[in-house]
TIVO-2410 file (N, C-alpha, C; in nm, 3 decimals):
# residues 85
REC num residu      c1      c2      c3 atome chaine
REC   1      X  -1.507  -0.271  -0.413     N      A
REC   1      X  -1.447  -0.377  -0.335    CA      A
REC   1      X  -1.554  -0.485  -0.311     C      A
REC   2      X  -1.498  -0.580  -0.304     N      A
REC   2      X  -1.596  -0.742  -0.308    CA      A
REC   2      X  -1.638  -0.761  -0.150     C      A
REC   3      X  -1.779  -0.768  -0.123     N      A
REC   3      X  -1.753  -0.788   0.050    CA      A
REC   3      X  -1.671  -0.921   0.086     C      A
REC   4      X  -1.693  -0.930   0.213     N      A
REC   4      X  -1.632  -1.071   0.253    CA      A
REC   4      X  -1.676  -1.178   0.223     C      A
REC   5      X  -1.835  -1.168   0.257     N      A
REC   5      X  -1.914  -1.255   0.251    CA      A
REC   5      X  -1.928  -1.329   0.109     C      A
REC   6      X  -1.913  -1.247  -0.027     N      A
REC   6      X  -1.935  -1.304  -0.151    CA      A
REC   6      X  -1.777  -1.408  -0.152     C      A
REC   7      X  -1.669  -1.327  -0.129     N      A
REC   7      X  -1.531  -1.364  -0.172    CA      A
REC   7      X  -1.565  -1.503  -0.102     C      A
REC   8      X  -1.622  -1.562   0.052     N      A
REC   8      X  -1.580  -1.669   0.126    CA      A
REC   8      X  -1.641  -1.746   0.045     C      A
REC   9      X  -1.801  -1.697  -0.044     N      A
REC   9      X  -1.843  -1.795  -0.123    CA      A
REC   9      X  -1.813  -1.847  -0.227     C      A
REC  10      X  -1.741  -1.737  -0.293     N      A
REC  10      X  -1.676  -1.776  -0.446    CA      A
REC  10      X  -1.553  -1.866  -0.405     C      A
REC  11      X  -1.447  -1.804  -0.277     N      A
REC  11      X  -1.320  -1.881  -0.262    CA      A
REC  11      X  -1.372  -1.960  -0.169     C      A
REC  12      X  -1.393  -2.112  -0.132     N      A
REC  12      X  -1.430  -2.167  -0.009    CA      A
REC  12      X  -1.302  -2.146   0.039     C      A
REC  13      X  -1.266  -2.188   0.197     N      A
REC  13      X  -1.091  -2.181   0.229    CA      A
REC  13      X  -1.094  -2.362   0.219     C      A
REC  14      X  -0.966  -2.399   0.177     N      A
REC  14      X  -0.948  -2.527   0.192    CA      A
REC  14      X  -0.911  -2.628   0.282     C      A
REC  15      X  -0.959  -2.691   0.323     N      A
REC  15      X  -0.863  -2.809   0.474    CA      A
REC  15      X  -0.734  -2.751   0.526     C      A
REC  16      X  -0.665  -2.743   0.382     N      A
REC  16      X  -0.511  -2.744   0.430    CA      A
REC  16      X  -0.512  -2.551   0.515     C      A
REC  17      X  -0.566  -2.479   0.393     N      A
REC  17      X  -0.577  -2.328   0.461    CA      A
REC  17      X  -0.598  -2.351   0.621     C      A
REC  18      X  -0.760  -2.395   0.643     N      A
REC  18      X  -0.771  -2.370   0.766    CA      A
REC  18      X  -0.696  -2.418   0.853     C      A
REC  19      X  -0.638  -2.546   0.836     N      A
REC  19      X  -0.575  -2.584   0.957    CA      A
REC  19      X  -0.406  -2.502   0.937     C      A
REC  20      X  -0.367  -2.448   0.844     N      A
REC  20      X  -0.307  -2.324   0.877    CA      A
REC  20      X  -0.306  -2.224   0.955     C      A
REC  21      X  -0.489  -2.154   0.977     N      A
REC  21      X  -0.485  -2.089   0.992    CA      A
REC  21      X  -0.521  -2.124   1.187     C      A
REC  22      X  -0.575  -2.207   1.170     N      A
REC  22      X  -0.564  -2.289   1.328    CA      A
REC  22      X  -0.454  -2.305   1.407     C      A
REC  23      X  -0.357  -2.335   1.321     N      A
REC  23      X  -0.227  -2.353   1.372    CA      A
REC  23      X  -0.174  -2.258   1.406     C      A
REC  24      X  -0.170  -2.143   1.326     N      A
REC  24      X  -0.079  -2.036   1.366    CA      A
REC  24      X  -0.195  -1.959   1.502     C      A
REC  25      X  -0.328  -1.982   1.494     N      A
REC  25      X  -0.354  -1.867   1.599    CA      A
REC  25      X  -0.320  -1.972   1.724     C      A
REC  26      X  -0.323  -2.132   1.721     N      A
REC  26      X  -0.287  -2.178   1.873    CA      A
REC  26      X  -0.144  -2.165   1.890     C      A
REC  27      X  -0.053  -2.130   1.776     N      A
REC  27      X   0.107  -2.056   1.803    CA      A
REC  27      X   0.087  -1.931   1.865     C      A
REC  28      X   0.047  -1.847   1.835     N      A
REC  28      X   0.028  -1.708   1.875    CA      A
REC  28      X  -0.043  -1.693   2.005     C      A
REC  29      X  -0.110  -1.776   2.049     N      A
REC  29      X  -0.213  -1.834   2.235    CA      A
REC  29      X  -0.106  -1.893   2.278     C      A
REC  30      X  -0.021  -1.967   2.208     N      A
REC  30      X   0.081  -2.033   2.354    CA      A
REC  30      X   0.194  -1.911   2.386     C      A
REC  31      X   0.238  -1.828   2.251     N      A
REC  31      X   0.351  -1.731   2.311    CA      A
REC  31      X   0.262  -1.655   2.390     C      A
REC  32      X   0.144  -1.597   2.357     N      A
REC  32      X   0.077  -1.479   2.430    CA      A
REC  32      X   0.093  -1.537   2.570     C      A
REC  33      X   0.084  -1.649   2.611     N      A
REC  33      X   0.021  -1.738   2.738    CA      A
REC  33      X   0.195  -1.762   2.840     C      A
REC  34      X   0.252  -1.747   2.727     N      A
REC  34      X   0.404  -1.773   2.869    CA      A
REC  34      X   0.413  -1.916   2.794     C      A
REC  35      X   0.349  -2.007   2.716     N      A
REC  35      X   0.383  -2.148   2.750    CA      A
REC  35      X   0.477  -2.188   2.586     C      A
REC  36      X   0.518  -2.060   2.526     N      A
REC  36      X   0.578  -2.115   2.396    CA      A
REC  36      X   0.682  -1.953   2.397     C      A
REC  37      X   0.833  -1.983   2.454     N      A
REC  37      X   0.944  -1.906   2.382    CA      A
REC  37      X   0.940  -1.842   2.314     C      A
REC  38      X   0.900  -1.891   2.193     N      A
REC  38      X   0.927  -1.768   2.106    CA      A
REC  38      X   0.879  -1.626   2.027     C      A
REC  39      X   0.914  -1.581   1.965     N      A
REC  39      X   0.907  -1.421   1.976    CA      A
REC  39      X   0.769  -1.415   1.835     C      A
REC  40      X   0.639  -1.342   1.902     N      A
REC  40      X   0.566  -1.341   1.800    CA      A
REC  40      X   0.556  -1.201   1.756     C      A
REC  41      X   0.588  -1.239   1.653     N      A
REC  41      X   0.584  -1.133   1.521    CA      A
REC  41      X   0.430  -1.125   1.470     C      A
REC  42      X   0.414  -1.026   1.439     N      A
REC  42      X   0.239  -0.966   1.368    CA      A
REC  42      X   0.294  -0.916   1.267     C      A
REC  43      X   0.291  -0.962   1.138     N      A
REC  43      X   0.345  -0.879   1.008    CA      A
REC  43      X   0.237  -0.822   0.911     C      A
REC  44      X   0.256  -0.731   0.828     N      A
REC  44      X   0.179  -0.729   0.722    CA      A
REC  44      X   0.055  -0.614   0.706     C      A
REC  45      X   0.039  -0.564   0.623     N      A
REC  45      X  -0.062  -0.474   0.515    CA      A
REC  45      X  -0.204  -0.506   0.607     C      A
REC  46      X  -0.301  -0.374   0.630     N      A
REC  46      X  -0.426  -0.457   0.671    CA      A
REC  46      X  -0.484  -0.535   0.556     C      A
REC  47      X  -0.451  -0.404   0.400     N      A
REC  47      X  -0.530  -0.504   0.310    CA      A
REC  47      X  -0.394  -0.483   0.166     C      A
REC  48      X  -0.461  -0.569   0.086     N      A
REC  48      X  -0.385  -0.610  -0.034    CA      A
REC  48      X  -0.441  -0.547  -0.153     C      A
REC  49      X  -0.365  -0.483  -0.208     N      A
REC  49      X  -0.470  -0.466  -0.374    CA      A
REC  49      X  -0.407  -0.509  -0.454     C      A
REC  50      X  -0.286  -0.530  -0.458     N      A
REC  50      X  -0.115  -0.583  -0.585    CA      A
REC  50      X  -0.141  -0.746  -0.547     C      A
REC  51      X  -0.230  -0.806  -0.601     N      A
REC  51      X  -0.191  -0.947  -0.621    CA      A
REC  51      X  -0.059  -1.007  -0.675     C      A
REC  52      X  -0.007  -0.932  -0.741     N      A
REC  52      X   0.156  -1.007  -0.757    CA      A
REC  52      X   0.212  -0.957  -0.624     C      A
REC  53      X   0.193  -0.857  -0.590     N      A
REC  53      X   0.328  -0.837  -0.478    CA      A
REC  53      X   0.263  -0.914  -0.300     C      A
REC  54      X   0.144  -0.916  -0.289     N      A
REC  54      X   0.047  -1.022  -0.238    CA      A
REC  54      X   0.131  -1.111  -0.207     C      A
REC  55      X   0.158  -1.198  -0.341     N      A
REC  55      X   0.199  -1.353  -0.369    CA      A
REC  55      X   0.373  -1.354  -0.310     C      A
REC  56      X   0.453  -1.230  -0.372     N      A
REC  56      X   0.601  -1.225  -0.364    CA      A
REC  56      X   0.604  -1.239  -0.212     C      A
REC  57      X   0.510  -1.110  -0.145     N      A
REC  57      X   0.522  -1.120   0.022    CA      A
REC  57      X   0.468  -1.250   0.065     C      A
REC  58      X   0.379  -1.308   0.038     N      A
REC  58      X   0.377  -1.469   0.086    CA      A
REC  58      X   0.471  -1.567   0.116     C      A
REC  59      X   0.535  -1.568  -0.023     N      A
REC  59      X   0.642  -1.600  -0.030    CA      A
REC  59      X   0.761  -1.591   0.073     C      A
REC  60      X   0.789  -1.469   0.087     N      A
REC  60      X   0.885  -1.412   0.185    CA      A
REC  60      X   0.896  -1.478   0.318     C      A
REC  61      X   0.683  -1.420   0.338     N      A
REC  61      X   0.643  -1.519   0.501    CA      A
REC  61      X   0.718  -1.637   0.511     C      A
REC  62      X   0.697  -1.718   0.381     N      A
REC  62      X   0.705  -1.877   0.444    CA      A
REC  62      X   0.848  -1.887   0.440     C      A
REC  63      X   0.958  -1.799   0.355     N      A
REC  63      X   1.077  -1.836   0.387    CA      A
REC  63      X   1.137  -1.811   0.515     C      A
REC  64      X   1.066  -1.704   0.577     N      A
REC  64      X   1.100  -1.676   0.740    CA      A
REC  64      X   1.065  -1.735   0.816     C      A
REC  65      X   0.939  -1.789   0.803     N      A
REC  65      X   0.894  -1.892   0.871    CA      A
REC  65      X   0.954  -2.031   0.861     C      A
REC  66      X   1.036  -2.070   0.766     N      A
REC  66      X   1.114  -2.192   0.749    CA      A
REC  66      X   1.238  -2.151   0.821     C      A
REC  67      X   1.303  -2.034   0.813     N      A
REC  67      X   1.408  -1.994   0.879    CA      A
REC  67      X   1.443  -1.960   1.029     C      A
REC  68      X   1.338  -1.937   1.059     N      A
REC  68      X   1.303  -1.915   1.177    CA      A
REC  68      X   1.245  -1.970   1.297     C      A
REC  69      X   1.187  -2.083   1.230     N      A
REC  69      X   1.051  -2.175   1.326    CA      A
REC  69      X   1.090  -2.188   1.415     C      A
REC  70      X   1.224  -2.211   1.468     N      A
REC  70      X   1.242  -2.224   1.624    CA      A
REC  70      X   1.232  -2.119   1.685     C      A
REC  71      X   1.270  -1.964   1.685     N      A
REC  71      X   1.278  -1.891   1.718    CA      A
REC  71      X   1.151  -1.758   1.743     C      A
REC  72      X   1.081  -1.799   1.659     N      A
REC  72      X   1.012  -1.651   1.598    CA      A
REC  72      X   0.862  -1.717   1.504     C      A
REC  73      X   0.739  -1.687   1.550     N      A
REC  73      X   0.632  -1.709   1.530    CA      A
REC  73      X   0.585  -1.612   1.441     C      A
REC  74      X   0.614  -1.598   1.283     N      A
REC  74      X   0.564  -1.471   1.226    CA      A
REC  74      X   0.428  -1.505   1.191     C      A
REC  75      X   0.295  -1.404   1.166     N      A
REC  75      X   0.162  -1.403   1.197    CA      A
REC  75      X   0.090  -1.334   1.146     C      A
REC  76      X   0.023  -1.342   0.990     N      A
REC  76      X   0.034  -1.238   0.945    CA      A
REC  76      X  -0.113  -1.150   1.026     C      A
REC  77      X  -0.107  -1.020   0.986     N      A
REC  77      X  -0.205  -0.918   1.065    CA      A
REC  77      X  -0.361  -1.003   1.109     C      A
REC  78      X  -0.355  -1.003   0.982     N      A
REC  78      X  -0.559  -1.073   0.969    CA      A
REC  78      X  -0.559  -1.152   1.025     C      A
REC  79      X  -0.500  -1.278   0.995     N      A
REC  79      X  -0.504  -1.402   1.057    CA      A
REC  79      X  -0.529  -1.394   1.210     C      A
REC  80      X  -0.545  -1.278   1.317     N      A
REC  80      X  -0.552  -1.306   1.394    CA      A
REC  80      X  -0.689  -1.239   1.426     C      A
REC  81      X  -0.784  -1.180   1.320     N      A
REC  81      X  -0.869  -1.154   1.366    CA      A
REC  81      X  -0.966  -1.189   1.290     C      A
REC  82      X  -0.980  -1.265   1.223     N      A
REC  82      X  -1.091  -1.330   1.151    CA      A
REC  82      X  -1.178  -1.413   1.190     C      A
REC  83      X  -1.306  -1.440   1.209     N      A
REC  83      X  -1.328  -1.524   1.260    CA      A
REC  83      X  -1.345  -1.684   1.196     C      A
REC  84      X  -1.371  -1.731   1.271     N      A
REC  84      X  -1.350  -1.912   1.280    CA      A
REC  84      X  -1.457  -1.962   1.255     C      A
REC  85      X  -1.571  -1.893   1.223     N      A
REC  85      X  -1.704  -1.933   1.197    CA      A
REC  85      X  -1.719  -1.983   1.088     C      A
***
């Protein structure tokens, strides 16, 4: 297995990633907090080894997340514990 540290260097994350990933954890602080309705969901595998099925479940996320956005904050596992450094 690749540590973290090589993968962050080989993959940088991109603008658009991070502020993804910004976004969803200040979604997940306002439901935790009382100040955002809706229902947060924590989904997902701790880890991945099936890069196709990886990609299919991605997929899935964002269609629930398009389907849902008013209702339901889905989040996937990691994303909430990675750090920001």
């Amino acid at each position: 297995m690749i540590p973290p540290q090589i993968l962050m260097e080989d993959l940088p994350l991109s603008l658009a990633a991070a502020q993804t990933i910004i976004l969803g954890r200040q979604a997940a602080e306002e439901i935790i907090k009382g100040r955002d309705d809706r229902l947060l969901v924590i989904v997902g595998p701790c880890s991945i080894h099936d890069t196709k099925a990886a990609l299919e479940y991605g997929k899935f996320l964002i269609f629930l997340r398009i389907r849902f956005r008013w209702t339901v904050q889905f989040t996937p596992h990691k994303s909430l514990f990675l750090s920001s450094d």
